[in-house]
N, CA, C and O atoms as a printed pandas DataFrame, in Angstrom:
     atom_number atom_name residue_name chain_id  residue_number  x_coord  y_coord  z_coord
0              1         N          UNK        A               1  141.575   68.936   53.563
1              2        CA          UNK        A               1  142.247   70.218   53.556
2              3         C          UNK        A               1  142.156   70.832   52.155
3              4         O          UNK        A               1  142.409   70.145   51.165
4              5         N          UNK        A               2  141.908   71.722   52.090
5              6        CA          UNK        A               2  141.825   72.536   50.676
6              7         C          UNK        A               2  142.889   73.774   50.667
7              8         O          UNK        A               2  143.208   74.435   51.656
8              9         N          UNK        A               3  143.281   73.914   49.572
9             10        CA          UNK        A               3  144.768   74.632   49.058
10            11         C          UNK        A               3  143.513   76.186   48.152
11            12         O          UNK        A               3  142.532   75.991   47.434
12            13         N          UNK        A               4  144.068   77.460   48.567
13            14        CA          UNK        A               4  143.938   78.444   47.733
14            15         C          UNK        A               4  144.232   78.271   46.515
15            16         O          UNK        A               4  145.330   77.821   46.188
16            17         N          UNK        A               5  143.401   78.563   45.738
17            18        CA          UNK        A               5  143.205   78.747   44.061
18            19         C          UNK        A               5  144.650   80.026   43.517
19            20         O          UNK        A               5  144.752   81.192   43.897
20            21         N          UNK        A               6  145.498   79.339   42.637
21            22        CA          UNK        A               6  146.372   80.378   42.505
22            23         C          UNK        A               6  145.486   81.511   41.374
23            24         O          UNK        A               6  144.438   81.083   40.891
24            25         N          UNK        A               7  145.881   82.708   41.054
25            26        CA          UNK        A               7  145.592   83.326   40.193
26            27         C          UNK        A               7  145.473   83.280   39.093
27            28         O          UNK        A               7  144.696   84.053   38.532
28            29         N          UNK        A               8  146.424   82.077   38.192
29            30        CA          UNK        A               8  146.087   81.717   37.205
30            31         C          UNK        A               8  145.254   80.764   37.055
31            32         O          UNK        A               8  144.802   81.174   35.986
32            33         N          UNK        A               9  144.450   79.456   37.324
33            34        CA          UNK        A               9  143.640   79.229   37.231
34            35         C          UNK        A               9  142.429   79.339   37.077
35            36         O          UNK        A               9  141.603   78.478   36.773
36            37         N          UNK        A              10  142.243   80.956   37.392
37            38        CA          UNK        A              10  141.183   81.707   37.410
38            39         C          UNK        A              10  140.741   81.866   35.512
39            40         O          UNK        A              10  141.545   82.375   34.732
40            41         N          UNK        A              11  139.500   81.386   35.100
41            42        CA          UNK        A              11  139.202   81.676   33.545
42            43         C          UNK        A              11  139.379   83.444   33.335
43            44         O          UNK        A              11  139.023   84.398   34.026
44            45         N          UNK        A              12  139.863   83.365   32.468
45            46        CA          UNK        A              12  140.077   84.496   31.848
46            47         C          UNK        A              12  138.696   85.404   31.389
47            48         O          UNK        A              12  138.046   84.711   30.606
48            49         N          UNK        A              13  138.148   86.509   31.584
49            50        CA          UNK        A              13  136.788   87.291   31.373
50            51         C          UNK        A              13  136.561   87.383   30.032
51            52         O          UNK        A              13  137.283   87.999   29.247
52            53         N          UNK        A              14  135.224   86.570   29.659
53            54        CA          UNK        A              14  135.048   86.925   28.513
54            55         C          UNK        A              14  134.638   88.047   27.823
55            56         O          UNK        A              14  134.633   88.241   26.607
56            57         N          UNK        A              15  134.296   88.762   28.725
57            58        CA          UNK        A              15  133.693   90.058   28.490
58            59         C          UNK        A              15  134.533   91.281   27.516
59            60         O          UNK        A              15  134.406   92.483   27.752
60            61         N          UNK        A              16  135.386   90.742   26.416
61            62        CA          UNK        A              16  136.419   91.757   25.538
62            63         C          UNK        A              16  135.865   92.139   24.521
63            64         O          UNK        A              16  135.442   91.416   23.619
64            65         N          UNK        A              17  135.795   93.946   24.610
65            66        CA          UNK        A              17  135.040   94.347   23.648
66            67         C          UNK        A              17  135.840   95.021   22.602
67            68         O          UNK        A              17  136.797   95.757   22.844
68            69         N          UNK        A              18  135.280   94.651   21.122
69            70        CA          UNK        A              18  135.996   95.061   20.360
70            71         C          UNK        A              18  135.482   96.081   19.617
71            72         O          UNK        A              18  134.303   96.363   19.404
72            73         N          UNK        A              19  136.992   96.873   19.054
73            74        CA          UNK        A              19  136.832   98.096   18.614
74            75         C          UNK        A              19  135.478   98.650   17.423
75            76         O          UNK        A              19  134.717   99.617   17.392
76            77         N          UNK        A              20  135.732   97.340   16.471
77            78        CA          UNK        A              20  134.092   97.510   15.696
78            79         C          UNK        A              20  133.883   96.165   15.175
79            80         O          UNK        A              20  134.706   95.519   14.526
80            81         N          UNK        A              21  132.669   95.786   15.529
81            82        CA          UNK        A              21  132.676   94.632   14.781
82            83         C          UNK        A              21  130.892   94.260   14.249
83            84         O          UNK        A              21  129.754   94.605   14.566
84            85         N          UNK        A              22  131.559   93.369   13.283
85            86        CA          UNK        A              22  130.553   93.078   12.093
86            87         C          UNK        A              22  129.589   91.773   12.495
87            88         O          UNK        A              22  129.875   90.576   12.520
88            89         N          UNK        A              23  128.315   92.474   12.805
89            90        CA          UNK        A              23  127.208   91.576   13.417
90            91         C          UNK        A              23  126.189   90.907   12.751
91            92         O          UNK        A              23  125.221   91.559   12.359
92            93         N          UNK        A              24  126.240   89.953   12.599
93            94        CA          UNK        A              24  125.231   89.277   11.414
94            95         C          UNK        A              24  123.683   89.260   12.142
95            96         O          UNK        A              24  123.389   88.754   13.225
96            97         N          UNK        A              25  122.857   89.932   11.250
97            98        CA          UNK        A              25  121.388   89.698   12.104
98            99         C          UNK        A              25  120.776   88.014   12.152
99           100         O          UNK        A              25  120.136   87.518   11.225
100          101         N          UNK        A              26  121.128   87.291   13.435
101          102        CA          UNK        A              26  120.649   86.372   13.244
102          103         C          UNK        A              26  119.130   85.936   13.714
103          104         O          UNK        A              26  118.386   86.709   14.317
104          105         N          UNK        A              27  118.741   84.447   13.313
105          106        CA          UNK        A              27  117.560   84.499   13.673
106          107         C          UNK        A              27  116.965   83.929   14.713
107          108         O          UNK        A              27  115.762   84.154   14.842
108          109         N          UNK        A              28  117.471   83.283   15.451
109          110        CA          UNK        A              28  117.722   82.727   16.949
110          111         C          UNK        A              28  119.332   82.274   17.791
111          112         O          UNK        A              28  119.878   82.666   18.822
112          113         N          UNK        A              29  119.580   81.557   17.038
113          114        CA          UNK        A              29  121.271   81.954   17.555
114          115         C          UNK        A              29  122.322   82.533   16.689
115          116         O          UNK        A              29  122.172   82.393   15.475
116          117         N          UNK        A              30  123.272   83.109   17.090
117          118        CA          UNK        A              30  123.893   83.595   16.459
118          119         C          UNK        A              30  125.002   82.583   16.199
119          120         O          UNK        A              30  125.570   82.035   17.145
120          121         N          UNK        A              31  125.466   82.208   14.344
121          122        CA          UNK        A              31  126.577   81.053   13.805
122          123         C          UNK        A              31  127.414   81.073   14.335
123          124         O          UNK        A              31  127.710   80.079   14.999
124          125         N          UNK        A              32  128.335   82.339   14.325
125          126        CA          UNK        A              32  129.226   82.527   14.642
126          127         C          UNK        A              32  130.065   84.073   15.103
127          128         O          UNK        A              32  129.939   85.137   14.496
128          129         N          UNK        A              33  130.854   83.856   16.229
129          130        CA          UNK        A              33  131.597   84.993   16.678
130          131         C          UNK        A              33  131.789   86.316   15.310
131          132         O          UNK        A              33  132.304   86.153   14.204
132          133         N          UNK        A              34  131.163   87.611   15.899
133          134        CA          UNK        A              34  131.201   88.453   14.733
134          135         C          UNK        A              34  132.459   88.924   14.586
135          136         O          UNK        A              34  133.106   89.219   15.592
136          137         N          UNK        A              35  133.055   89.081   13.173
137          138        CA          UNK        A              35  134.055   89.650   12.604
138          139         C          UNK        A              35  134.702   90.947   13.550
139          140         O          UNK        A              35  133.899   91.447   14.337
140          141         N          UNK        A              36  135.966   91.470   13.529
141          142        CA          UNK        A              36  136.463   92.944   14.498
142          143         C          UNK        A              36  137.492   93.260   13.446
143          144         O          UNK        A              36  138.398   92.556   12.999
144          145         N          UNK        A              37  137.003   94.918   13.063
145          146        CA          UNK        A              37  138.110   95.258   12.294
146          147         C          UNK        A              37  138.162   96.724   13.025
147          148         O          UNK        A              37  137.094   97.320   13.160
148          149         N          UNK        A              38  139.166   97.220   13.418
149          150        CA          UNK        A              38  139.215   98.252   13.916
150          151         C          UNK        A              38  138.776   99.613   13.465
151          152         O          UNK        A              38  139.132  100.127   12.405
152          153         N          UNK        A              39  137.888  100.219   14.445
153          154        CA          UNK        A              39  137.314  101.399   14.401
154          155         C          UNK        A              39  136.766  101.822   15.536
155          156         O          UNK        A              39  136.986  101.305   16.631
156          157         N          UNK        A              40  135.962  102.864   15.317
157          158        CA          UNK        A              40  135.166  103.263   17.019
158          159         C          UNK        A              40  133.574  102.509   17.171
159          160         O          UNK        A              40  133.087  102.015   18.188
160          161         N          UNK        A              41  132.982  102.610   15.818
161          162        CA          UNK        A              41  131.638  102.767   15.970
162          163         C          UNK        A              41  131.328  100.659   15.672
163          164         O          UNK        A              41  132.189   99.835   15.363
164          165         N          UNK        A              42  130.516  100.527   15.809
165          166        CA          UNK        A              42  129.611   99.267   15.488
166          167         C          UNK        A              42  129.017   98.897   14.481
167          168         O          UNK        A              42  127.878   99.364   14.506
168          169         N          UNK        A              43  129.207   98.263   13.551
169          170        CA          UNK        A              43  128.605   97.860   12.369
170          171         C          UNK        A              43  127.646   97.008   12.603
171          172         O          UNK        A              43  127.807   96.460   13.693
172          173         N          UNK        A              44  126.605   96.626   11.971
173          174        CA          UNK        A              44  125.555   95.681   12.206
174          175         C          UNK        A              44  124.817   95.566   10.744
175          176         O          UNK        A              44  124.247   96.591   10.372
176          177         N          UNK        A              45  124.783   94.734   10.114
177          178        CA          UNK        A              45  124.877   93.990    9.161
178          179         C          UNK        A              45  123.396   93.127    8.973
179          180         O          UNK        A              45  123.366   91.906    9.126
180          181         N          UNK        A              46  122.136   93.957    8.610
181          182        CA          UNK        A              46  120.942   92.961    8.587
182          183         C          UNK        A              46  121.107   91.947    6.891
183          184         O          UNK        A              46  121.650   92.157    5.806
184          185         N          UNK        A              47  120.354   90.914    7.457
185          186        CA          UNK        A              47  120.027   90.054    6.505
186          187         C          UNK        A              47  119.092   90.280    5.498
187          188         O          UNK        A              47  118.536   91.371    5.627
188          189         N          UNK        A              48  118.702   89.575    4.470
189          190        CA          UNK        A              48  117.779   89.140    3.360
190          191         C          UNK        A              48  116.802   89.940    3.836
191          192         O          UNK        A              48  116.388   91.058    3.527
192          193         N          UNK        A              49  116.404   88.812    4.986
193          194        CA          UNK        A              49  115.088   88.517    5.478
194          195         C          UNK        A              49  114.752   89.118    6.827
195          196         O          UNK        A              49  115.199   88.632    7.867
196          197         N          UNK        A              50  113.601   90.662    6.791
197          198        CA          UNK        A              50  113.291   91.503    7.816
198          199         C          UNK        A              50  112.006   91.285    7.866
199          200         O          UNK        A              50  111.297   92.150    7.352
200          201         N          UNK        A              51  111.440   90.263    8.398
201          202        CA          UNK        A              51  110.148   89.872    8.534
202          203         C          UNK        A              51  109.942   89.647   10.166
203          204         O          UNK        A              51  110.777   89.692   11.070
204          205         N          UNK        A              52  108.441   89.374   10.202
205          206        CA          UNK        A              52  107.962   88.819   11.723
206          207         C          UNK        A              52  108.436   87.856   12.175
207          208         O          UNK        A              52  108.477   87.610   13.381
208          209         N          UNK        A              53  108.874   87.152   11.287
209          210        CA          UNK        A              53  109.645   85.483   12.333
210          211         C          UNK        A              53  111.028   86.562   12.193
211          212         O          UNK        A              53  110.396   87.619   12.186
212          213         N          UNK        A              54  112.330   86.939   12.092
213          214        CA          UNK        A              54  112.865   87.369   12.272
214          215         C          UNK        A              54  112.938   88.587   13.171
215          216         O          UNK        A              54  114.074   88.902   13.526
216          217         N          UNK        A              55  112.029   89.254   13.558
217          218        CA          UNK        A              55  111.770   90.372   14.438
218          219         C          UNK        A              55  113.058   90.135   15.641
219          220         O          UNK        A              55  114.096   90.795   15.668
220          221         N          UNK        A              56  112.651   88.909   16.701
221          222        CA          UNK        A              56  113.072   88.516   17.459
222          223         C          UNK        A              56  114.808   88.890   17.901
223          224         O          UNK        A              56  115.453   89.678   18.593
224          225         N          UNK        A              57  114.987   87.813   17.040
225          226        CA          UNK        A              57  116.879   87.620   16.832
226          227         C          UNK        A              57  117.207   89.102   16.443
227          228         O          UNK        A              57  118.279   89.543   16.858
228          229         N          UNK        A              58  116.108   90.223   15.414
229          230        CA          UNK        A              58  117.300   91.172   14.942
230          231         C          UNK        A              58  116.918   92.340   15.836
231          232         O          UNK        A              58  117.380   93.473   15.702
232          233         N          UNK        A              59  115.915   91.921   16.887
233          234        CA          UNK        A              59  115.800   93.259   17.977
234          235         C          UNK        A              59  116.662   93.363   19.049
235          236         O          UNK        A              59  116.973   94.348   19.719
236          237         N          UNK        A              60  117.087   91.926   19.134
237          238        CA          UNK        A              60  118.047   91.434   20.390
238          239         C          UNK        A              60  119.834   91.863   19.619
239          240         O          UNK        A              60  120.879   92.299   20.102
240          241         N          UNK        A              61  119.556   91.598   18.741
241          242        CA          UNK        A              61  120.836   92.444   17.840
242          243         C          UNK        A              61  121.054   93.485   18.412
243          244         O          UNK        A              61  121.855   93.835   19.280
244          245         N          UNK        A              62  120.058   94.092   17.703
245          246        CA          UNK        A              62  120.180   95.691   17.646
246          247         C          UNK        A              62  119.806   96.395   19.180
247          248         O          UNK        A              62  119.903   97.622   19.157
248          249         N          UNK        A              63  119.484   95.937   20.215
249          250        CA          UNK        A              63  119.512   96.057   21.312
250          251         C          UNK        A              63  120.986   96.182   21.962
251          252         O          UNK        A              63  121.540   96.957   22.741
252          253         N          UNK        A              64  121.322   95.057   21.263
253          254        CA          UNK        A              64  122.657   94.652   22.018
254          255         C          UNK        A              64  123.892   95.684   21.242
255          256         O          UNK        A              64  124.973   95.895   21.792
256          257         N          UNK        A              65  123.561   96.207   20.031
257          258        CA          UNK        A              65  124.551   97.388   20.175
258          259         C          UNK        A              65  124.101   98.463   20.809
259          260         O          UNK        A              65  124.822   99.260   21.410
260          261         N          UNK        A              66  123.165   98.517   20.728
261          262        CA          UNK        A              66  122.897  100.354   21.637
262          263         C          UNK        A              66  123.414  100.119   22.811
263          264         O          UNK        A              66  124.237  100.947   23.201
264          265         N          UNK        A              67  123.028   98.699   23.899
265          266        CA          UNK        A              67  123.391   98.826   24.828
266          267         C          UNK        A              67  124.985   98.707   25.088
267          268         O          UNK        A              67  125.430   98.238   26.136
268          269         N          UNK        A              68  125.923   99.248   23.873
269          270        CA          UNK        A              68  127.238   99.594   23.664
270          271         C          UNK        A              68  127.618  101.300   23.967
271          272         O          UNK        A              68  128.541  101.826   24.590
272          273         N          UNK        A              69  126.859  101.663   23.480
273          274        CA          UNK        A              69  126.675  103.242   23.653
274          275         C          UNK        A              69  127.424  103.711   22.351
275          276         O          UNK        A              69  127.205  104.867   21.992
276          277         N          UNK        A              70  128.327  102.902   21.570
277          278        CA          UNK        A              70  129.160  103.334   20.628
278          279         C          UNK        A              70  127.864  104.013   19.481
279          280         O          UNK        A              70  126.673  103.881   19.763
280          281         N          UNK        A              71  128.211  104.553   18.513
281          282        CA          UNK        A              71  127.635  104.980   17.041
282          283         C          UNK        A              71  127.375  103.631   16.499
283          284         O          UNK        A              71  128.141  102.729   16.839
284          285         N          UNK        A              72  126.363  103.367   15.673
285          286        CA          UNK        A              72  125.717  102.187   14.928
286          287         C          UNK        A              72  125.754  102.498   13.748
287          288         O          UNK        A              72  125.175  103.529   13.407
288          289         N          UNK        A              73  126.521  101.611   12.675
289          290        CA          UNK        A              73  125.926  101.846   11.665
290          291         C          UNK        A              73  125.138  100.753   10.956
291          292         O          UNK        A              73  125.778   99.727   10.726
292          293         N          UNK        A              74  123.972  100.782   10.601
293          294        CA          UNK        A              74  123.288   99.656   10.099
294          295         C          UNK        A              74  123.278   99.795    8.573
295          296         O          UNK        A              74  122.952  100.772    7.899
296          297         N          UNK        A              75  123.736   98.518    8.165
297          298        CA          UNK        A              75  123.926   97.929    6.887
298          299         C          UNK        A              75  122.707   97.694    5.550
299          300         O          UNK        A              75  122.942   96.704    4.858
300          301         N          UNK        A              76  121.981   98.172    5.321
301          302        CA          UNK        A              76  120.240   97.460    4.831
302          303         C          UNK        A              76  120.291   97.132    3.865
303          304         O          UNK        A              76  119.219   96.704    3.438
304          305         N          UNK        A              77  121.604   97.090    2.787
305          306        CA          UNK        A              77  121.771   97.113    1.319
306          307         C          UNK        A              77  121.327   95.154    1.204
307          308         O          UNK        A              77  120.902   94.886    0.080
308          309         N          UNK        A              78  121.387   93.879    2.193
309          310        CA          UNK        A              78  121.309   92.627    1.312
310          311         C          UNK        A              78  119.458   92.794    1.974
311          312         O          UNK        A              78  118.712   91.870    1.650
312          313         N          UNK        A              79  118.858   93.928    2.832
313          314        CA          UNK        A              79  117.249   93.415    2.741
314          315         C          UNK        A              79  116.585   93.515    1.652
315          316         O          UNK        A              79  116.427   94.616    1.124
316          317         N          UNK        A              80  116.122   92.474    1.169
317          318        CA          UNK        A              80  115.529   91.815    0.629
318          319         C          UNK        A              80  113.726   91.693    0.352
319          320         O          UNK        A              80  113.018   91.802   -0.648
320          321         N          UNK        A              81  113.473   91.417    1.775
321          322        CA          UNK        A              81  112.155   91.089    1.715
322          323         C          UNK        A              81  111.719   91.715    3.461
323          324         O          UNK        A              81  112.441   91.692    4.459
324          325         N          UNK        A              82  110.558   92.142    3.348
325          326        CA          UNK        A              82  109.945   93.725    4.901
326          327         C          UNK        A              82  109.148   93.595    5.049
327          328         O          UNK        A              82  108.523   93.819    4.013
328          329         N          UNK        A              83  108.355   93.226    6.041
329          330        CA          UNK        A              83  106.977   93.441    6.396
330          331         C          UNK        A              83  107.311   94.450    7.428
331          332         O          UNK        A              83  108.362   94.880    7.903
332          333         N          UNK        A              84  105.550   94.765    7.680
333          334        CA          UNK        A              84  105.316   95.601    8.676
334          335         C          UNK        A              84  106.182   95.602   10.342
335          336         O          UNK        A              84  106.673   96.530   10.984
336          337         N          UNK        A              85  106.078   94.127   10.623
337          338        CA          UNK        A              85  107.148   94.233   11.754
338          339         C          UNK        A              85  108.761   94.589   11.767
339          340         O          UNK        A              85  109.427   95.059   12.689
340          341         N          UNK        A              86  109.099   94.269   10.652
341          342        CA          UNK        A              86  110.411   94.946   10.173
342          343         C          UNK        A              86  110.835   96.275   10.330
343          344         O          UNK        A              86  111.715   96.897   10.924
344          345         N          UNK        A              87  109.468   96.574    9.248
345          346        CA          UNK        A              87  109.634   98.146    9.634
346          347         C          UNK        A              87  109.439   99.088   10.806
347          348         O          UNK        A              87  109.891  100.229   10.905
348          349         N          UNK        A              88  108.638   98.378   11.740
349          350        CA          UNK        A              88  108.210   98.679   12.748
350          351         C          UNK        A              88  109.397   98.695   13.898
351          352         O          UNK        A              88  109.665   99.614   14.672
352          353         N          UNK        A              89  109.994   97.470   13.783
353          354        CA          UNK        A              89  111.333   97.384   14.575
354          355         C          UNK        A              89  112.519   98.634   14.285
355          356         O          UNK        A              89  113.047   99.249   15.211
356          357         N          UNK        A              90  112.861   98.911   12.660
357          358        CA          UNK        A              90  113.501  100.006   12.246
358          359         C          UNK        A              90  113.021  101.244   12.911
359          360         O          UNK        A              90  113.838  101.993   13.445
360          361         N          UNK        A              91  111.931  101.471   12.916
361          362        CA          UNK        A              91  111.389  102.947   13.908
362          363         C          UNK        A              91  111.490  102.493   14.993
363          364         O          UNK        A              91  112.309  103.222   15.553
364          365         N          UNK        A              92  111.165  101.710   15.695
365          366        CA          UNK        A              92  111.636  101.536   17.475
366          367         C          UNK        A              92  112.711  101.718   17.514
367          368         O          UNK        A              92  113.094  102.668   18.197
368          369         N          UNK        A              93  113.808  100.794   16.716
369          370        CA          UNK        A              93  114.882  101.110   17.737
370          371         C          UNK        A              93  115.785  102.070   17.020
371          372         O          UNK        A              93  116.989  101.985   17.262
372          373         N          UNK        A              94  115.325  103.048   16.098
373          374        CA          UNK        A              94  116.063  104.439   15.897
374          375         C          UNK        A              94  115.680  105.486   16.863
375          376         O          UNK        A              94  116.438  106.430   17.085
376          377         N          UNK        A              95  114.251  105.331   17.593
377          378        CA          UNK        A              95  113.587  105.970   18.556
378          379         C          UNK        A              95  114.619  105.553   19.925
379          380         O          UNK        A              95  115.007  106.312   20.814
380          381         N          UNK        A              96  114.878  104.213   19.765
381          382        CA          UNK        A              96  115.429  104.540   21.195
382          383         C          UNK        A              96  116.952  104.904   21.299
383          384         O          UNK        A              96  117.730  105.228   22.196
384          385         N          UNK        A              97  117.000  104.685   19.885
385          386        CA          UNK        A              97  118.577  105.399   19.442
386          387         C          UNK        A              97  119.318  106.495   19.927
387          388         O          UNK        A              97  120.476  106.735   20.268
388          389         N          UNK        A              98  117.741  107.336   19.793
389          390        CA          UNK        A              98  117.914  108.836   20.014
390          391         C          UNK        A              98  117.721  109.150   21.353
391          392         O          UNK        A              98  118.519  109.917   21.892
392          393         N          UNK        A              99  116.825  108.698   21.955
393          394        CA          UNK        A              99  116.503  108.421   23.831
394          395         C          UNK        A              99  117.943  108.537   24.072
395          396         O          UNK        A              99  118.511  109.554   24.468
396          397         N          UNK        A             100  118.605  107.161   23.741
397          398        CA          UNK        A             100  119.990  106.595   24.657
398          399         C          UNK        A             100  121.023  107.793   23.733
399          400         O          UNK        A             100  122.141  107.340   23.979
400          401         N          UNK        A             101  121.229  108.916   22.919
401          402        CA          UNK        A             101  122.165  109.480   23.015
402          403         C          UNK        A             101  122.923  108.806   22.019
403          404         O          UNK        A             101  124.086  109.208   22.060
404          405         N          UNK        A             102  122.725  107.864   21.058
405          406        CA          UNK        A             102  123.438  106.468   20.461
406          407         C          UNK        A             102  122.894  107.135   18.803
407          408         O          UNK        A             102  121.797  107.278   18.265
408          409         N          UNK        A             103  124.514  107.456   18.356
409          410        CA          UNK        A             103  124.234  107.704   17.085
410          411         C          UNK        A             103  124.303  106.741   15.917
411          412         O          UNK        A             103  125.320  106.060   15.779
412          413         N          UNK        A             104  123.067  106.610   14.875
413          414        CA          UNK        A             104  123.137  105.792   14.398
414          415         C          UNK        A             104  122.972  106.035   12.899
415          416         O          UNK        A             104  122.187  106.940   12.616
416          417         N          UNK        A             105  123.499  105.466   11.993
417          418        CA          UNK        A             105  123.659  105.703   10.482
418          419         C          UNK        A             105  122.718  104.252   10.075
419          420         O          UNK        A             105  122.718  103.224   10.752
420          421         N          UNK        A             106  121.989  104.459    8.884
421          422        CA          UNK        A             106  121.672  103.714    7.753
422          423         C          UNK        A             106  122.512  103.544    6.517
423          424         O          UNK        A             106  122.437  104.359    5.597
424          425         N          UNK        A             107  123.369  102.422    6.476
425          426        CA          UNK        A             107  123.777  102.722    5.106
426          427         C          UNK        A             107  123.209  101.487    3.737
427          428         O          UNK        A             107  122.455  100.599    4.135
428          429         N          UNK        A             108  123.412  101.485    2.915
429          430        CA          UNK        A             108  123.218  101.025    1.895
430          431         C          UNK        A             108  121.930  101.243    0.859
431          432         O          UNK        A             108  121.250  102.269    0.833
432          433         N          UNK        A             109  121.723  100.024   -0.028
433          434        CA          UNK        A             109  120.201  100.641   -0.478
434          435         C          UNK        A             109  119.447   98.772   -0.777
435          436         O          UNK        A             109  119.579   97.659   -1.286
436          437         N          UNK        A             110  118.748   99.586   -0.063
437          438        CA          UNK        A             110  117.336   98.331   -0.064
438          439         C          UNK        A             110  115.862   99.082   -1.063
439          440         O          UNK        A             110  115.241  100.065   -0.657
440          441         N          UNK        A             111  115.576   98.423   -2.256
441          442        CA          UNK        A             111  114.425   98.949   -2.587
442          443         C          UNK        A             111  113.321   98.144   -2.300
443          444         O          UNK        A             111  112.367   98.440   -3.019
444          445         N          UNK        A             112  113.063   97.118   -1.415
445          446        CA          UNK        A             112  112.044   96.696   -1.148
446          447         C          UNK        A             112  112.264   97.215    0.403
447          448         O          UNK        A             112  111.167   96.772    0.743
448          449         N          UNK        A             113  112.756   97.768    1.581
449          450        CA          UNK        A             113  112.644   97.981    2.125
450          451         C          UNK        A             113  112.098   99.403    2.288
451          452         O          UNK        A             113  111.323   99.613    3.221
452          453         N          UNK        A             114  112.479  100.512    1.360
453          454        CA          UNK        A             114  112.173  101.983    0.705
454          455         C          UNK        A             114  110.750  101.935    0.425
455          456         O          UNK        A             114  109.831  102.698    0.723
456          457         N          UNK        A             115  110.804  100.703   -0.308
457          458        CA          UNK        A             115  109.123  100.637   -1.035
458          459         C          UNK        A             115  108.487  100.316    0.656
459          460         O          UNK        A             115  107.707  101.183    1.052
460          461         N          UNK        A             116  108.720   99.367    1.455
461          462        CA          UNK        A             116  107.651   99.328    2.343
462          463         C          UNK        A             116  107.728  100.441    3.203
463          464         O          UNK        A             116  107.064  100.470    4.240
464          465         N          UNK        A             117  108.205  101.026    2.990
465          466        CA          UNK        A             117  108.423  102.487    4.120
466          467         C          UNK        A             117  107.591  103.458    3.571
467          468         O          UNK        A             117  106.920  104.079    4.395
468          469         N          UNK        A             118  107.463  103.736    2.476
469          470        CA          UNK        A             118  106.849  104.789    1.635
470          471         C          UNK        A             118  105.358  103.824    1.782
471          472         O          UNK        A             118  104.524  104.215    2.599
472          473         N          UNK        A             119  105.197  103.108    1.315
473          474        CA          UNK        A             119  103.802  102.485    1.857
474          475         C          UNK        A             119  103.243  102.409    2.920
475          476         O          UNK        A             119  102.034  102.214    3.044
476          477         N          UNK        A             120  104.186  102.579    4.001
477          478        CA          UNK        A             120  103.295  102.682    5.677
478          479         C          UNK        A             120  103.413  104.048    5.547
479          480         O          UNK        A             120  103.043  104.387    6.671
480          481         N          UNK        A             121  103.695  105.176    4.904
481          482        CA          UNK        A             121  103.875  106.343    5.192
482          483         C          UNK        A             121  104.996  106.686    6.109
483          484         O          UNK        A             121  104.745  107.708    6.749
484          485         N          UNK        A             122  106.170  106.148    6.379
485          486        CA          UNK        A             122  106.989  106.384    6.814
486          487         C          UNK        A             122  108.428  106.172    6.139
487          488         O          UNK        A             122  109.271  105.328    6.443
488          489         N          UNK        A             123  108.475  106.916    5.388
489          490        CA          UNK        A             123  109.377  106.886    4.230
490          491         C          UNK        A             123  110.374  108.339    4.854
491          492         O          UNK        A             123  111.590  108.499    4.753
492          493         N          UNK        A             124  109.382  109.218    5.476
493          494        CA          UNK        A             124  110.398  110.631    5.607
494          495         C          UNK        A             124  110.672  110.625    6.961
495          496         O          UNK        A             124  110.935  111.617    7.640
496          497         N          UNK        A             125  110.571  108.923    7.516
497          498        CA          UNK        A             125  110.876  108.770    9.326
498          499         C          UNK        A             125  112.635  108.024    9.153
499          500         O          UNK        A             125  113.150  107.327   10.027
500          501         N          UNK        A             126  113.318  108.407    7.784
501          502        CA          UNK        A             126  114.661  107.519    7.536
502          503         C          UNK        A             126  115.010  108.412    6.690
503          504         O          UNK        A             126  114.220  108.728    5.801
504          505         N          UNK        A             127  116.092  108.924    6.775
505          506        CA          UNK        A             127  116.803  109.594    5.688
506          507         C          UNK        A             127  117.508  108.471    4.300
507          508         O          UNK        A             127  118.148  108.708    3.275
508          509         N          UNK        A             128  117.316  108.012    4.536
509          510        CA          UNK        A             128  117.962  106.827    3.411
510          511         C          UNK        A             128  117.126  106.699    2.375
511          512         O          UNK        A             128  117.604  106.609    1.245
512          513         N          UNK        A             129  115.417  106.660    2.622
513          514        CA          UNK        A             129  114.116  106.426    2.400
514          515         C          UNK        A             129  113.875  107.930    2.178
515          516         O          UNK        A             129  112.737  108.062    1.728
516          517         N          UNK        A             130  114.309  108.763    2.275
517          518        CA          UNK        A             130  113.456  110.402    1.903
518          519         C          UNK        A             130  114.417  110.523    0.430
519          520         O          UNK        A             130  113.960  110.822   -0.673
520          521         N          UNK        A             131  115.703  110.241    0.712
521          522        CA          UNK        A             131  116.410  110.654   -0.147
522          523         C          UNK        A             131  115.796  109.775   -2.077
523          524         O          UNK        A             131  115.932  110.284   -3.189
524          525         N          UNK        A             132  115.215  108.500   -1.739
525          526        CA          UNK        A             132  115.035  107.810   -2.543
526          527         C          UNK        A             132  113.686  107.774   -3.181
527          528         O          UNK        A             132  113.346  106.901   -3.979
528          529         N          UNK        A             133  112.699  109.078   -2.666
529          530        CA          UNK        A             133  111.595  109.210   -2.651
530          531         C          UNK        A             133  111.609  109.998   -4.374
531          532         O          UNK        A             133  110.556  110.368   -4.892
């Protein structure tokens, strides 16, 4: 004989989204649960290191806020070190930024990331990067 499941037993949904929180670009899993300090928009916080082995982890990032719909603001002041796929990822997903309606800010200052932008010729595809020209 089996007894109905009361209502509390039921796990609680993990699915709680918070007001803004601080996303570390990781590089296959993510350490740990990101920081929430209240606001509207999404912070996202890239690392050092914006290279091709990193592509991966920081597209699935940055995927995963757009598919928030909130405003993004991306962090670029600790990059460090850019290759071409880096930069390449930065123009995709500001492109689809703009598709999905999803407003998104650049803040900080990266000069090796500026420098590789102005070297692919896409230095005036970022306002962060025109301004530093």
């Amino acid at each position: 004989m089996t007894t109905p499941k009361s209502p509390r037993s039921r796990k609680p949904s993990a699915r709680v989204q918070p007001r803004r929180a601080i996303v570390p670009a990781a590089k296959a899993a993510p350490a740990a649960a990101p920081a929430v300090e209240a606001s509207t928009d999404i912070r996202v916080q890239l690392e050092p290191s914006l290279e091709i082995k990193d592509a991966e982890g920081v597209h699935r990032l940055l995927l995963a806020a757009l598919d928030d719909g909130r405003a993004i603001t991306v962090d670029i002041g600790r990059v460090q070190t850019v290759d071409t796929a880096g930069a390449q990822l930065l123009l995709a997903f500001q492109g689809e930024a703009s598709r999905r309606g999803v407003a998104i800010e650049f803040r900080g200052e990266s000069a090796p990331l500026t420098h590789t932008l102005a070297a692919l010729g896409l230095r005036d595809k970022f306002a962060f990067a025109a301004l530093r020209g």
